[in-house]
N, C-alpha and C positions, 0 to 999 in steps of 0.2 A: 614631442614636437614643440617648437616655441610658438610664441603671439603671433609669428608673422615677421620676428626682430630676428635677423642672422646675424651668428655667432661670428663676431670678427676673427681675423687672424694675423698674426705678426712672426715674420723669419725674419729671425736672428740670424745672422754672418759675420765671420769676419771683413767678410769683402760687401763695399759695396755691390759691385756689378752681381754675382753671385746671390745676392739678397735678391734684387730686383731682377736678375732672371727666373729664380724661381717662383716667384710672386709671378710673372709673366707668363709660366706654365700653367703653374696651379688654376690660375683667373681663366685662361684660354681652355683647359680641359673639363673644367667646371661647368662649363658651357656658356656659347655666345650671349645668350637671353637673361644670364644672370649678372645682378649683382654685388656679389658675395664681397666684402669688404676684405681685402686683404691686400698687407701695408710692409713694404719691405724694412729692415733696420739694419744697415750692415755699413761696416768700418764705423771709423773713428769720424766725427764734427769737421778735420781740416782733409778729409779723403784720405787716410791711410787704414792700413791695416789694424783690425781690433774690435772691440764692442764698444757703446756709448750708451750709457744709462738715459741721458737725453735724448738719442735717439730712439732708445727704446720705447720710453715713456709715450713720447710724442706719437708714434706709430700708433701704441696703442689705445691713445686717446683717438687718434682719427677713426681706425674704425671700431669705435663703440657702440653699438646700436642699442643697448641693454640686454642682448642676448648672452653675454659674456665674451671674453675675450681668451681664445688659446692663443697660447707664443709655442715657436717653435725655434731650435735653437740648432747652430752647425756643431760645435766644440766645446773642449770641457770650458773655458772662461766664459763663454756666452753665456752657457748654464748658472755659471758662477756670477755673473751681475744680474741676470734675471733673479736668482736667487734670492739676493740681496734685495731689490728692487721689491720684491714682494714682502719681505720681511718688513721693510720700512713702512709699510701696511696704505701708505697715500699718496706714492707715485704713479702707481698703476690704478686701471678704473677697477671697479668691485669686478667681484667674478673674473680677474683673470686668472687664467691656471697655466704654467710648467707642464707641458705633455712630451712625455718621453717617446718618442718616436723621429724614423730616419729621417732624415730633412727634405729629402725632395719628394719622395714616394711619401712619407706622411705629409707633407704641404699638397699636395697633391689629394690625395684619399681626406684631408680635412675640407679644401675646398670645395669638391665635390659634395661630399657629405652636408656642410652647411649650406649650401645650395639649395638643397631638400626642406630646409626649413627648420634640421634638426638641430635638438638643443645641443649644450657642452656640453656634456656627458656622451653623447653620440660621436660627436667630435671628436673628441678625443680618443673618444674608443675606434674608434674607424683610423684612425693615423697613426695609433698604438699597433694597431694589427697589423702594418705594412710593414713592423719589420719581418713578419711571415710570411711576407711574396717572395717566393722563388723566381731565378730568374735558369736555372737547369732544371 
């Protein structure tokens, strides 16, 4: 469990709308009572289609609480500048982490999860595991 600091979270899209609907889920199934910091990033700076390293960043600065910060990402290029983004080692705040998991079911199950209070590593691991939800 953390100090008391939730673990922010950033979805990555290409689409804006898309980003911010499922931030919109995530936030509302997590529960009305919380305030789980989670920050949408999706399309391009002029509203089109694509990722924005600036975007990203900035996302992830917002919700920083010092709990750490997962991103979650739609497609292979989002993966591909978050990638990047972290390698450059000072765009992003410390602790964030690249978590492999579905996009909306793991924004969802991360949500929730840091809601709880729990650290990244929980987080992660709880959004990792959604690609195991069955839906037959």
């Amino acid at each position: 469990m953390s100090d008391g600091k939730l673990v922010g979270i950033v979805l990555v899209s290409h689409s804006a709308a898309v980003a911010a609907s499922v931030a919109d889920l995530a936030k509302g199934l997590a529960g009305a009572g919380t305030s789980v910091p989670v920050a949408p990033a999706g399309g391009t700076e002029d509203g089109g289609l694509g990722t924005s390293s600036e975007l990203i960043a900035a996302a992830a600065a917002s919700v920083d609480r010092g709990a750490g910060v997962a991103v979650l990402t739609d497609l292979g290029s989002a993966v591909l500048t978050v990638k990047a983004l972290l390698a450059e080692g000072d765009e992003l705040p410390a602790n964030t982490r690249l978590v492999d998991a579905p996009f909306v079911e793991g924004a969802v199950a991360a949500a929730v999860t840091a809601a709880t209070g729990a650290d990244l590593a929980a987080v992660e691991a709880a959004a990792a595991e959604a690609y195991a939800y069955r839906k037959v």
